[in-house]
Backbone as numpy.savetxt, mean C-alpha at the origin, in Angstrom:
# Nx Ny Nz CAx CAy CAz Cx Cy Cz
19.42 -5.12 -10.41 18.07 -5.68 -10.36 17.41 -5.49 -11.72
16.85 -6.48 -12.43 16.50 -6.47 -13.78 14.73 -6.15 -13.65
14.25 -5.43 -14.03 13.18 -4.66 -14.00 12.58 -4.44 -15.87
11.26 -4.52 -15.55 10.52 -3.77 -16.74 9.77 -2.71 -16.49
9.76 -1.74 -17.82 8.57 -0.57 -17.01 7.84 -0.65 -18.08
6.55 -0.42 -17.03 5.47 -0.85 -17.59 4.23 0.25 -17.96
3.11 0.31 -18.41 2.16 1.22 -17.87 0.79 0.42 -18.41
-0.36 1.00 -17.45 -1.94 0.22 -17.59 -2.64 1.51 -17.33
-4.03 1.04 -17.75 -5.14 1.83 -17.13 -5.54 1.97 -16.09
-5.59 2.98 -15.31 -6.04 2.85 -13.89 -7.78 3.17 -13.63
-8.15 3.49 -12.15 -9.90 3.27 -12.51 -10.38 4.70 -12.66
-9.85 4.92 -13.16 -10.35 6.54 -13.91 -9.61 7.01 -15.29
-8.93 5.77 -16.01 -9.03 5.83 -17.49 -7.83 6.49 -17.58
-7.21 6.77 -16.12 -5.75 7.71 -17.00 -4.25 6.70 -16.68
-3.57 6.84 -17.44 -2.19 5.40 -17.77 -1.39 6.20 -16.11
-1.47 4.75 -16.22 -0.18 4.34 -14.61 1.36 4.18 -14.76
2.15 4.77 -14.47 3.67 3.98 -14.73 3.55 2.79 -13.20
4.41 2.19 -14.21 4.51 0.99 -12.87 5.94 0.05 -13.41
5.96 -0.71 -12.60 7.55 -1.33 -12.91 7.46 -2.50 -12.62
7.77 -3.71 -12.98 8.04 -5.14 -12.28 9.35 -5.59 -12.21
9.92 -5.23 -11.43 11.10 -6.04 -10.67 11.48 -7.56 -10.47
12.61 -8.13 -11.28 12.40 -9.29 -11.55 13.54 -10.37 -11.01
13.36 -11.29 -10.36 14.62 -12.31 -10.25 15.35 -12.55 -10.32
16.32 -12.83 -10.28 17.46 -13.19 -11.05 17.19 -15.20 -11.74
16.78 -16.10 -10.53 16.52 -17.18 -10.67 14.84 -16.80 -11.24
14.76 -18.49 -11.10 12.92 -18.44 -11.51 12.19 -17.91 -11.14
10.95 -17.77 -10.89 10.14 -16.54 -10.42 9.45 -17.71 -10.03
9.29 -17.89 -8.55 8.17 -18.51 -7.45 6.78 -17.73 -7.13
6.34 -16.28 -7.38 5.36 -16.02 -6.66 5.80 -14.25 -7.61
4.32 -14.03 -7.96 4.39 -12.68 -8.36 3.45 -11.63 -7.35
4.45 -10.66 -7.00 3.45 -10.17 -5.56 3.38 -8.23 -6.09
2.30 -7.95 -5.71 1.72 -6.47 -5.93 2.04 -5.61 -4.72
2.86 -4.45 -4.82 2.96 -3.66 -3.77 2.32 -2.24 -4.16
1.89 -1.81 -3.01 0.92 -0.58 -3.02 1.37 0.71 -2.13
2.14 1.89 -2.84 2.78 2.67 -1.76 1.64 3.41 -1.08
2.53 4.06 -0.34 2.08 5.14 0.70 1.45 6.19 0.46
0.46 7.40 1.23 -0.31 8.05 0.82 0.89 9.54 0.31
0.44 9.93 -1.04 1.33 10.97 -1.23 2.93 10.61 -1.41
3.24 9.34 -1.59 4.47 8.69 -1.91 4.39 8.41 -3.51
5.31 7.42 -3.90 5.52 7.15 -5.04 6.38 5.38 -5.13
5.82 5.03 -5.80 6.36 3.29 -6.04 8.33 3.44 -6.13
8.60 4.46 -6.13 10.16 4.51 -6.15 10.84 5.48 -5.07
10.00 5.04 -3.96 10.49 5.25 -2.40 11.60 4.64 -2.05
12.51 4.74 -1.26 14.11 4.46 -1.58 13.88 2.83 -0.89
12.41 2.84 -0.07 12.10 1.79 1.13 11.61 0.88 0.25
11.08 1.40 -0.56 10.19 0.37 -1.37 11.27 -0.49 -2.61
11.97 0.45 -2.71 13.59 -0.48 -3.86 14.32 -1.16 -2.91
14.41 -1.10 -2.00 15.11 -1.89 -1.14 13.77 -3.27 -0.82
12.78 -3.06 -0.20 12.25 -4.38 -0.14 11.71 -5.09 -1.54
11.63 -4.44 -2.88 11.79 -5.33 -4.01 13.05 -5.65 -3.94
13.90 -5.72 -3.95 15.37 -6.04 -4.45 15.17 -7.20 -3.32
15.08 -6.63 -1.81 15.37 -8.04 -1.07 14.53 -9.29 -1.45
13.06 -8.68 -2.06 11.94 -10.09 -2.58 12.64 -10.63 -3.28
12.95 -10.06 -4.49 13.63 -10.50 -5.46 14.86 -11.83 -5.30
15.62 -11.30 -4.57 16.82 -12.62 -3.99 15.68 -13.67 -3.48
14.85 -13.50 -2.84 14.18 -14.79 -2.95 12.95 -15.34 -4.12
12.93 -14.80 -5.18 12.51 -15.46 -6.23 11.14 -14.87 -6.27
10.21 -14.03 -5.64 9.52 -12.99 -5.96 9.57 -12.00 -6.43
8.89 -12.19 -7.75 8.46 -10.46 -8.70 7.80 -9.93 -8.17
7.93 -8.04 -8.08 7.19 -7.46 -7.43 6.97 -6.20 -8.36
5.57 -6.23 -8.32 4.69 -5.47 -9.24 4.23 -4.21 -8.98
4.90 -3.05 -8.46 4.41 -1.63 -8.48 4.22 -0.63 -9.06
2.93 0.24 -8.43 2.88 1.37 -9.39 2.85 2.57 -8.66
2.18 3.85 -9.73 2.11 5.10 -9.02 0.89 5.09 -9.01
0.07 5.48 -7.70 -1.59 5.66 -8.13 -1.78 7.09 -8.62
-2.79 6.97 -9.34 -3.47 8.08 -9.70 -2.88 9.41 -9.24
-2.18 10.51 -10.75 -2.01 11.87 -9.95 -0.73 11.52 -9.45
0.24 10.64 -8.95 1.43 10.80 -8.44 2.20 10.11 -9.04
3.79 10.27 -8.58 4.99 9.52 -9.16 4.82 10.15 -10.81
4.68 9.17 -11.76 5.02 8.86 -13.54 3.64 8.89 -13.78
2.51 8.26 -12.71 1.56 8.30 -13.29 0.51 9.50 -13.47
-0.22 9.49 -14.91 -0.92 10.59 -15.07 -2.12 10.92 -14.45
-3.19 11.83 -14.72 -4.11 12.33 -14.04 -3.82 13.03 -12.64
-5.28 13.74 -12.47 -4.83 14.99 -10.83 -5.27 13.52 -9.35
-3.89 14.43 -9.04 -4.25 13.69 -7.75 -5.58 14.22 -6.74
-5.74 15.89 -7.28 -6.93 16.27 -5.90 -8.47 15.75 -6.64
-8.31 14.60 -7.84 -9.64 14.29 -7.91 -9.46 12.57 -7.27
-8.49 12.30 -6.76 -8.55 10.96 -6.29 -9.07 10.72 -4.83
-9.30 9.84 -4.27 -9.21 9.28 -2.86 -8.82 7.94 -2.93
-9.72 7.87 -1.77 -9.56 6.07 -0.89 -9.99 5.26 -1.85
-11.67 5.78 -2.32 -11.58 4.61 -3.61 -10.97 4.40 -5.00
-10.66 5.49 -5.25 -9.96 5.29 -6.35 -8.80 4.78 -6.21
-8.04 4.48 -5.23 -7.08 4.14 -4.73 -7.19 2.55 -4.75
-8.33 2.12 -4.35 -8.62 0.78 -4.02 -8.99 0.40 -5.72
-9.44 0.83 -6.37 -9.55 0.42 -7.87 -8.14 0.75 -8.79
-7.26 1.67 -8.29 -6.23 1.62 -8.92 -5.30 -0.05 -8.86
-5.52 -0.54 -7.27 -5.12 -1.61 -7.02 -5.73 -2.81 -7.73
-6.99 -2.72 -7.85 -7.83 -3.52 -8.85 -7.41 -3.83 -10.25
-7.04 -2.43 -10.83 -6.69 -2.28 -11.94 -5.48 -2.86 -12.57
-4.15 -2.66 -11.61 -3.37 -3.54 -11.67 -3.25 -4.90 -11.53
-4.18 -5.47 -10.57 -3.95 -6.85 -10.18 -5.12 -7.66 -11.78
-5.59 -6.94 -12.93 -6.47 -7.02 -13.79 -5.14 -6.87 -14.77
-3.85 -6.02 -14.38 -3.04 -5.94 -16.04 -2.08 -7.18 -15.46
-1.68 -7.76 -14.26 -1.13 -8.92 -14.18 -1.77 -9.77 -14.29
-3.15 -10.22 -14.07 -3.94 -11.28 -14.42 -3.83 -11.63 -15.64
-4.00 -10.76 -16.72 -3.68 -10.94 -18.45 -2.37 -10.65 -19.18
-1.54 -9.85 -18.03 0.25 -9.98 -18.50 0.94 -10.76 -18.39
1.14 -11.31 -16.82 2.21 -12.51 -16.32 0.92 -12.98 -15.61
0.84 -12.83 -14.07 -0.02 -13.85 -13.37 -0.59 -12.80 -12.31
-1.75 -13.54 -11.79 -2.64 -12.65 -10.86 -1.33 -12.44 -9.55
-1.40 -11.89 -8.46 -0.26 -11.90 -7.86 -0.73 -12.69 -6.44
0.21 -13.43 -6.19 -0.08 -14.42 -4.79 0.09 -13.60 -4.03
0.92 -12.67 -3.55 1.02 -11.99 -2.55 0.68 -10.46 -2.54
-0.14 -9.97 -2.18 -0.42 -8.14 -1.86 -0.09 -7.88 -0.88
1.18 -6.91 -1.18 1.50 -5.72 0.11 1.38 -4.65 -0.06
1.42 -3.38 1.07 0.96 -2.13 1.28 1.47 -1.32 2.31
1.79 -0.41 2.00 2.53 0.70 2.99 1.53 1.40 3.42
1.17 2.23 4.72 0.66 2.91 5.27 -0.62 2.66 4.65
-1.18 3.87 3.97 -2.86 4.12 3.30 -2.78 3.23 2.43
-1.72 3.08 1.56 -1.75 1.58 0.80 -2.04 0.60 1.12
-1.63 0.31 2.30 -1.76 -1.04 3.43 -3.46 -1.17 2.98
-3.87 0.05 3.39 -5.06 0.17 3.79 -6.28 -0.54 2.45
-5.53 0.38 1.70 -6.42 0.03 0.38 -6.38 -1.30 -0.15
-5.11 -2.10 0.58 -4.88 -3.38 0.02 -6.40 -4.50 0.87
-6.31 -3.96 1.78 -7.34 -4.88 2.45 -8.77 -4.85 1.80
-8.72 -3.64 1.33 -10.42 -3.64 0.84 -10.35 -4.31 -0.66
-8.91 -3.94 -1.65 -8.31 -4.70 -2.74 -8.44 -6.11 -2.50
-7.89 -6.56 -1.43 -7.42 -8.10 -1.33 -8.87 -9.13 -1.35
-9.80 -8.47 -0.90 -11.48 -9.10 -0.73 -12.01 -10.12 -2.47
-11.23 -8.91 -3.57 -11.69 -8.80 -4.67 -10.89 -9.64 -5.46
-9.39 -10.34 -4.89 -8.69 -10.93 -5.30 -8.27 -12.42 -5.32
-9.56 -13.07 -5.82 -10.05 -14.41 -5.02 -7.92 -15.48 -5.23
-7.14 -14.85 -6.31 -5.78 -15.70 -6.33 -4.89 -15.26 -5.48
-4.84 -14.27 -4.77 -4.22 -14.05 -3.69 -4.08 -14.83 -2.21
-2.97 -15.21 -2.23 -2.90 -15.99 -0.73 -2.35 -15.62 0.05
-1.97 -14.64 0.06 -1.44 -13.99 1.32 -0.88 -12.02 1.35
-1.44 -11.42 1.95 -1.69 -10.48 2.51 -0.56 -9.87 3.49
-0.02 -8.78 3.21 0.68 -7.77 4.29 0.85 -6.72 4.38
0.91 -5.93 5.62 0.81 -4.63 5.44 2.07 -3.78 6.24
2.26 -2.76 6.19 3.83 -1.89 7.03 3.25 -1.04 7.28
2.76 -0.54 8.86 2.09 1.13 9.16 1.08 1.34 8.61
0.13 0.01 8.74 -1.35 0.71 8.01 -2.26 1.25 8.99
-3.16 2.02 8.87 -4.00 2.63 9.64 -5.32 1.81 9.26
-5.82 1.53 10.91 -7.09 0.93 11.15 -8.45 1.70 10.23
-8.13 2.94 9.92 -9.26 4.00 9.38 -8.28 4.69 8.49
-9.15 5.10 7.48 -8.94 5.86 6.21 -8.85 7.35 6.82
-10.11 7.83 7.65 -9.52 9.29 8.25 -8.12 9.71 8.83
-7.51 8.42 9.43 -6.29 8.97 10.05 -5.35 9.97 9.00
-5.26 9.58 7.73 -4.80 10.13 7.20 -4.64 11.43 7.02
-6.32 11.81 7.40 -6.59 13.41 7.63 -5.97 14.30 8.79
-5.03 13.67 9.57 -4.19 14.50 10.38 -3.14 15.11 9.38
-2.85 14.72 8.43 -1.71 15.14 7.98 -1.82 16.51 7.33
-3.41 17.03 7.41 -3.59 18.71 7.17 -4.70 18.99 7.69
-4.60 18.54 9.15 -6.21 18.82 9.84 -6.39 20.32 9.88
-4.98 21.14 10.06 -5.21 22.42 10.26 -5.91 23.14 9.02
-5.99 22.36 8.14 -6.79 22.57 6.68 -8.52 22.39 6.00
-8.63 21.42 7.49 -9.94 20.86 6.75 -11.16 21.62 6.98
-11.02 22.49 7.84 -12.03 23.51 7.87 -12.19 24.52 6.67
-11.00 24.78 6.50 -11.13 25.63 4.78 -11.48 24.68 3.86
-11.26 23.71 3.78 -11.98 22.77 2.83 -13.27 21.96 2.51
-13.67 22.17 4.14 -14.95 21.77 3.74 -16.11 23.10 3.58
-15.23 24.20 4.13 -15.86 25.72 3.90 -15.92 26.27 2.10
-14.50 25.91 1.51 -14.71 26.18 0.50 -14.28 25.17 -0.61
-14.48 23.72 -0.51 -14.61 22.57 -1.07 -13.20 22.32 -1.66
-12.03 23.18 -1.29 -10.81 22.66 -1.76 -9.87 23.54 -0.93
-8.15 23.24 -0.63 -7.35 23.69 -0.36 -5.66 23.13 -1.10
-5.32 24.21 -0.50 -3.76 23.94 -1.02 -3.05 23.64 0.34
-2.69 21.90 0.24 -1.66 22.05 1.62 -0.37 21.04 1.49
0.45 21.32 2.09 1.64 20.84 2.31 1.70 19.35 2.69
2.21 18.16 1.91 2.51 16.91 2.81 3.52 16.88 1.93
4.23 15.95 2.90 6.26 15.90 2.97 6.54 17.13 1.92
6.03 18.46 2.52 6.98 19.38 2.25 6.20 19.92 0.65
5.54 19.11 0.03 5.34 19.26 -1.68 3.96 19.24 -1.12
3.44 20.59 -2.26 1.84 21.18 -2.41 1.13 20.11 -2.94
0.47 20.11 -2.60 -1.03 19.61 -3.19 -2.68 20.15 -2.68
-3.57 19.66 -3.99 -4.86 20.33 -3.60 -5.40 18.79 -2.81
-6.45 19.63 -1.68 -7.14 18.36 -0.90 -8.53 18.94 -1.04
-9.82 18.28 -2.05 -10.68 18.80 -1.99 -12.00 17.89 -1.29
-12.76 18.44 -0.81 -13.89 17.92 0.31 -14.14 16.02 -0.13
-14.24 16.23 -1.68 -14.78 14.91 -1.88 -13.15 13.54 -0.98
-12.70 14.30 -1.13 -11.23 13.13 -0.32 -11.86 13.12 1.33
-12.20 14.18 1.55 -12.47 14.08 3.26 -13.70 13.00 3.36
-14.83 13.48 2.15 -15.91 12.58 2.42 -15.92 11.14 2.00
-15.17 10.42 1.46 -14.65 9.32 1.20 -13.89 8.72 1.94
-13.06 9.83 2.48 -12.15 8.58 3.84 -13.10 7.86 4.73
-13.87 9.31 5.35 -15.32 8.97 6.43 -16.28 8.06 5.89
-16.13 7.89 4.90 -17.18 6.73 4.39 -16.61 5.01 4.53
-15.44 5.08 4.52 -14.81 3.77 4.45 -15.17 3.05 6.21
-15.04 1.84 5.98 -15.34 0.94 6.97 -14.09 -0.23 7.12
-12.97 -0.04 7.52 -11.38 -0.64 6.83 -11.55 -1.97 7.86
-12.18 -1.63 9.49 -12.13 -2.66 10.34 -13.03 -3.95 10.00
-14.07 -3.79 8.89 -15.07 -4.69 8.37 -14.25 -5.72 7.66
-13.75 -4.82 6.14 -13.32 -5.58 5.63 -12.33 -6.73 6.04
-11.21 -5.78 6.99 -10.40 -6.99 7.91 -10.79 -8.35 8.09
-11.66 -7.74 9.10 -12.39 -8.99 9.71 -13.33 -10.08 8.02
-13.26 -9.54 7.19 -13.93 -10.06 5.76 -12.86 -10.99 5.26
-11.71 -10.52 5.48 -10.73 -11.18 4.72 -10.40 -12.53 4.11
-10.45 -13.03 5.03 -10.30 -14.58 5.16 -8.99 -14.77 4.60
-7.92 -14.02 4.44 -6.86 -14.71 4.00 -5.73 -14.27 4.88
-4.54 -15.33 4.61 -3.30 -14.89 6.55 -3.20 -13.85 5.90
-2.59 -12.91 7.44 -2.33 -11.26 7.19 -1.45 -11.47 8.32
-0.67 -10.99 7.49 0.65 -10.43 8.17 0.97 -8.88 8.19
0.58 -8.29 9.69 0.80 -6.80 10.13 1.79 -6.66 11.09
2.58 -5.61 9.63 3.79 -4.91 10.74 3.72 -3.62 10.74
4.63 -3.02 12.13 4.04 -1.95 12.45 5.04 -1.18 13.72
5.53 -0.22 13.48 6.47 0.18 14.36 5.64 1.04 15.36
6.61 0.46 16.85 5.90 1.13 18.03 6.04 2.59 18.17
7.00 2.84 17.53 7.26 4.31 17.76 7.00 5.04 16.53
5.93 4.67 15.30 5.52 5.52 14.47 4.89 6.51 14.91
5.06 7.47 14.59 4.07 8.94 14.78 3.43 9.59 14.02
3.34 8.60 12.83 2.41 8.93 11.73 1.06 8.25 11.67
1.23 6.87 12.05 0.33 5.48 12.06 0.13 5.46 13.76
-0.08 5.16 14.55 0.24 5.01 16.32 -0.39 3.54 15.97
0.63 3.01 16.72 1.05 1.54 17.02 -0.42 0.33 17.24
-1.71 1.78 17.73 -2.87 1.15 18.43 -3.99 0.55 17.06
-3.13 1.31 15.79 -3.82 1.14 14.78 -3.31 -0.59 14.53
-2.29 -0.68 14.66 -2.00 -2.32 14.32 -2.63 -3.58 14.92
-2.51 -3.00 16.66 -3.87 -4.03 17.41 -5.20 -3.95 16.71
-5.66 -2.80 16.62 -7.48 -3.04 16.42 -7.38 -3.92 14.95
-6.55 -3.67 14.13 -5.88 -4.52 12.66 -6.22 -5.68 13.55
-5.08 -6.46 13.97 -4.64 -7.77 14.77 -6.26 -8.18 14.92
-6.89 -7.32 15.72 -7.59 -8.08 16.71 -9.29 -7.95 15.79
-9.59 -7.12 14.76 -10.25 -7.97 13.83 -10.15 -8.96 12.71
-8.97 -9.04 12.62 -8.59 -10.29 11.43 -9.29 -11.69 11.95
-9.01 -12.48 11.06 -9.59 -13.47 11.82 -8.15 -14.45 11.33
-7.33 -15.67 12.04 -6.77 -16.52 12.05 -6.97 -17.12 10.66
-5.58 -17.02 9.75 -4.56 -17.29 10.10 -3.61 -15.58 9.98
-3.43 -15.09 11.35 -2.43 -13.82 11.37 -1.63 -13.40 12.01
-0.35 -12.74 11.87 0.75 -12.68 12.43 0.57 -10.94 12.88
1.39 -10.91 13.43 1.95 -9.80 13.98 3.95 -9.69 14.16
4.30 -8.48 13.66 5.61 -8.20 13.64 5.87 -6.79 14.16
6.39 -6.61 14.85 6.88 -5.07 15.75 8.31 -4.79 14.67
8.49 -3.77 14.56 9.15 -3.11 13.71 10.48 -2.53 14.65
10.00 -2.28 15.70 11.15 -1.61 17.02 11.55 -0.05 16.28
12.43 -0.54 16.09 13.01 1.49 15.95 12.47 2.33 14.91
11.79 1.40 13.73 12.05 2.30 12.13 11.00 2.87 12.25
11.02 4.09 11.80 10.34 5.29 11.10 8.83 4.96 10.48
8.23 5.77 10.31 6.48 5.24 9.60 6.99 4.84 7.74
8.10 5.67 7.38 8.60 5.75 6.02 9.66 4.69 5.82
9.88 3.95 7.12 11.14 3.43 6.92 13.07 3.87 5.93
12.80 4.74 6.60 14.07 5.83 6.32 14.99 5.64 7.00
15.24 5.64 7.96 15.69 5.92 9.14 17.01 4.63 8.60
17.08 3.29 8.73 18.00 2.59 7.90 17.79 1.71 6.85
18.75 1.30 6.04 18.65 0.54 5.30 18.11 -0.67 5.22
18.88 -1.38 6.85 18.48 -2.80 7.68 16.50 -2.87 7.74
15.67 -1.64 8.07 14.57 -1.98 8.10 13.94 -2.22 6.93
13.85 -1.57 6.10 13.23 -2.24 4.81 13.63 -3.51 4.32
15.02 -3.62 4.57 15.38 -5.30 3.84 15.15 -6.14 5.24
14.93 -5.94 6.80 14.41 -6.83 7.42 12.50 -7.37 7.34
11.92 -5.94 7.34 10.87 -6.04 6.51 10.34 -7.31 4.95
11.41 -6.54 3.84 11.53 -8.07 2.82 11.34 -9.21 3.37
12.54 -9.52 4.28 13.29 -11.07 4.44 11.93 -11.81 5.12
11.01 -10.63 6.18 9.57 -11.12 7.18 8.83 -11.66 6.20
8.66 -10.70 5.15 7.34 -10.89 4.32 7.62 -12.31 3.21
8.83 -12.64 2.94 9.83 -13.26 2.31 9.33 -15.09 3.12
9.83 -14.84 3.95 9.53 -16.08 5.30 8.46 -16.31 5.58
7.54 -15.58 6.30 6.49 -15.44 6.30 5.75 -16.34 4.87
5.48 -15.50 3.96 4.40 -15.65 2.77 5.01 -17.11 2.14
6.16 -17.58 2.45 6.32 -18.86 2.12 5.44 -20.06 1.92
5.15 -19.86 3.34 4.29 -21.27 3.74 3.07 -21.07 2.77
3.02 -20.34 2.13 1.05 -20.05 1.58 1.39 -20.45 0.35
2.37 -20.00 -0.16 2.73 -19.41 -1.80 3.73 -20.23 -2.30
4.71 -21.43 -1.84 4.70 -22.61 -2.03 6.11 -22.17 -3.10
């Protein structure tokens, strides 16, 4: 897979690594992907569904947000919005590098941030997400046993997938501030949400209340067996691709 690496400014002034993954044939559609919370743009899930875009003639444009992966700055001064301007920020270094991107996708909290991103992205035509959560708090299960020390003493040290990090109050008070079911329903562009029934990171109920504020034109895709990380096999991330692949066709031409 022929790739460039890249780096931009993100919305707090500190450089992003990021990568664009490229074609082999012509390039039909340049699309922005947005990982997961506490992940990194070189998730084994996320090289597998560029590579599968790719065979169909979509570049796909990822980075590390703020504080994680290659890219610089602390992650315990980031949240939800900075998250959503990191996405900004990029879809601002493809607007003046190659092209604004027709398609935005998003994993989990990424998902998330893409929707409030996608509002701001008047060249975007089409929209998708894998395990996004209806609310920005859900995320806060992943160290609830923490958040009492943190909002007691405005920061903590806690564990997600296994690797430390600090979580300090201003992240708690920013998730609670977000309004993710508004923007949905704001969208106006097709959205395509997938979403496995048996995630136990995301619960499945987050994808209906998704579904059922969007407004037409939107799909729905059940995921069946795979994992919230899509780990579990190889087949789900590249069946994932081939959806978003098929799918985003009809828009993106």
């Amino acid at each position: 897979m022929a790739y460039k690496k890249v780096t931009f400014e993100g919305s707090r002034g500190h450089e992003l690594a990021a990568r664009l993954d490229l074609p082999e044939t012509d390039i039909k559609a340049y699309g922005l992907f947005a990982h997961c919370f506490s992940c990194s743009k070189d998730l084994s899930a996320v090289n597998r569904i560029s590579r599968a875009l790719n065979e169909d003639g979509i570049a796909v444009f990822r980075f590390d947000f703020t504080g994680l992966g290659q890219s610089d700055g602390n992650f315990s001064n980031t949240n939800f919005t900075s998250n959503v301007g990191d996405i900004l920020a990029a879809v601002d270094h493809m607007r003046v590098r190659m092209e604004a991107p027709a398609v935005m996708m998003g994993h989990s909290l990424g998902g998330a941030a893409t929707f409030m991103a996608a509002n701001q992205v008047p060249e975007v035509r089409a929209v998708a997400t894998i395990g996004a959560p209806a609310n920005a708090v859900n995320v806060l299960k992943q160290f609830s046993d923490d958040i009492e020390t943190i909002e007691k003493e405005g920061k903590a040290d806690v564990l997600l997938g296994g690797r430390p990090f600090v979580i300090k109050k201003q992240f708690i008070d920013d998730a609670r501030d977000q309004d993710l079911l508004a923007e949905v329903g704001a969208l106006r562009k097709p959205l395509l949400v997938m979403h496995s029934p048996i995630d136990d990171t995301v619960d499945i109920d987050h994808a209906r209340q998704i579904y059922e504020a969007a407004k037409h034109p939107k799909s729905f895709v059940s995921l069946d067996t795979a994992d919230h990380l899509l780990m579990n096999k190889a087949a789900d991330s590249q069946y994932v691709a081939r959806v978003i692949s098929a799918w985003a066709s009809q828009y993106i031409g």
